[in-house]
C-alpha positions as CSV (number, residue, x, y, z in Angstrom):
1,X,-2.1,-4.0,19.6
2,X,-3.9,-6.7,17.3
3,X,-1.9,-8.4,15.1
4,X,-3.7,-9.7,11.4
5,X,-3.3,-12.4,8.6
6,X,-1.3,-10.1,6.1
7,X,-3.0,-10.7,2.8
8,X,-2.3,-11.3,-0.8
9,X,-3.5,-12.3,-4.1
10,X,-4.0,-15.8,-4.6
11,X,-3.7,-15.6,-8.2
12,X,-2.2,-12.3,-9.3
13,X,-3.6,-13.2,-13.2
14,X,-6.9,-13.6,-12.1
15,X,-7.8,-11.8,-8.7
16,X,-11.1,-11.8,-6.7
17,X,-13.5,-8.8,-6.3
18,X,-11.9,-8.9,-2.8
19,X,-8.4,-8.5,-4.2
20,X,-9.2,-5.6,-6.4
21,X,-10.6,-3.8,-3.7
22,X,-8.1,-4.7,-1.0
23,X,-4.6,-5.2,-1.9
24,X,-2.3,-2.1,-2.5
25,X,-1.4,-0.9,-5.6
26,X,1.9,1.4,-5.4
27,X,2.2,4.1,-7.9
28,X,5.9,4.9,-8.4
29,X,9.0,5.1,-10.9
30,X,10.3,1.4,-11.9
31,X,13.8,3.3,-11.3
32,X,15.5,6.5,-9.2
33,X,18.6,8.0,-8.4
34,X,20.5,7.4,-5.2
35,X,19.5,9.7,-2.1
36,X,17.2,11.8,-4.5
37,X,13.2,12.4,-3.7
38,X,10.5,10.8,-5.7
39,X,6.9,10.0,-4.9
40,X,5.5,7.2,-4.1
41,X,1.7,6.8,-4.5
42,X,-1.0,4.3,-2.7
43,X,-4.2,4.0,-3.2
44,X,-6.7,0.9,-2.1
45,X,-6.8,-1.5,-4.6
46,X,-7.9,-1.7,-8.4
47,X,-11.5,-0.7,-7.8
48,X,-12.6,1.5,-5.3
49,X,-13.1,0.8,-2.0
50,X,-16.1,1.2,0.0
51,X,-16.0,4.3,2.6
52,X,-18.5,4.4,5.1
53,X,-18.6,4.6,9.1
54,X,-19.2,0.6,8.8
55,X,-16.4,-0.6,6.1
56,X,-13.4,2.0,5.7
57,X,-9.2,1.6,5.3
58,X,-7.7,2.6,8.7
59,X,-4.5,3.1,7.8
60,X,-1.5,2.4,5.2
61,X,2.1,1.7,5.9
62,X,5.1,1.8,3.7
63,X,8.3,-0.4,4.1
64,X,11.5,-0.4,1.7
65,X,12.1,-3.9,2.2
66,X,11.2,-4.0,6.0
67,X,12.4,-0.9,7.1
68,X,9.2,1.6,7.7
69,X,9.1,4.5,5.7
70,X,5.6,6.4,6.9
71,X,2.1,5.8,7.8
72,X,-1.7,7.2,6.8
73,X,-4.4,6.7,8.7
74,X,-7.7,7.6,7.4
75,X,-11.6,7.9,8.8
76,X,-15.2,7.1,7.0
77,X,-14.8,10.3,5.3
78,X,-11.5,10.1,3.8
79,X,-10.8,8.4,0.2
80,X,-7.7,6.3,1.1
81,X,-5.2,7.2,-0.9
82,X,-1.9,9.1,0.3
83,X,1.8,9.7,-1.6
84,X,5.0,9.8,0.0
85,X,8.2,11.5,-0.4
86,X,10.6,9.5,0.2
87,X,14.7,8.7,-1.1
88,X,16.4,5.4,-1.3
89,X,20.5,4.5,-1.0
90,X,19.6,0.9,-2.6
91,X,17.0,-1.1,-4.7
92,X,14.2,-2.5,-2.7
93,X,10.8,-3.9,-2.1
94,X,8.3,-1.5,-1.8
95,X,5.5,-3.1,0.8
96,X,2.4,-1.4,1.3
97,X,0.4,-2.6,3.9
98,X,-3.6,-1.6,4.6
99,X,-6.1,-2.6,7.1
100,X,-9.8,-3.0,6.3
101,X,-11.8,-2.4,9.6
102,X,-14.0,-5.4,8.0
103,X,-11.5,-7.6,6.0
104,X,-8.3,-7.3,7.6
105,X,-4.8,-6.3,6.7
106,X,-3.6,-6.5,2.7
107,X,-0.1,-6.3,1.1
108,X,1.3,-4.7,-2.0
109,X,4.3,-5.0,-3.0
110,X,6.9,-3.0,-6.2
111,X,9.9,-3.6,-7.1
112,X,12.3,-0.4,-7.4
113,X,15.9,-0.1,-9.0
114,X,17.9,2.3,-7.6
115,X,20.5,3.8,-9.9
């Protein structure tokens, strides 16, 4: 197994070209109820990202806080995006981490209340 730099925005105000295309952004409600299902969305970064045999997303993971929820692995010809079903017991950190066969591995991150 190789391990990678996680990455992040530098500036979350003013991100790079890079940024947009590379860091997570989690789709889900700001709030949910205890031990009830919701969906939680990921999709690779603001703008799209390129997919071809040469530059692609491999995979995504989600964590609530560190504990792993699921994984998506994708190929060239899959437009990485996935949503999960998942329930919570308490408010957490959504993590969403993704690794670019070129750039390496990104993090995303949302914070959800859970009622």
């Amino acid at each position: 197994m190789q391990y990678y730099e996680v990455k992040q925005a530098d500036n979350t105000n003013n991100k790079t070209e890079l940024e947009k295309k590379h860091i997570p952004v989690i789709q889900a409600p700001d709030k949910v109820k205890k031990d009830e299902y919701f969906d939680i969305t990921v999709k690779m970064g603001e703008i799209d990202h390129p997919v071809e045999p040469g530059h692609f997303i491999q995979y995504v993971d989600l964590y609530a806080n560190y504990y792993h929820l699921g994984r998506a692995n994708f190929t060239p010809e899959m437009k990485p995006a996935v949503t999960f079903k998942v329930k919570l017991k308490e408010s957490c950190t959504i993590r969403a981490y993704e690794l670019c066969n070129l750039h390496g591995q990104w993090q995303g991150n949302k914070e959800i209340t859970v009622e």
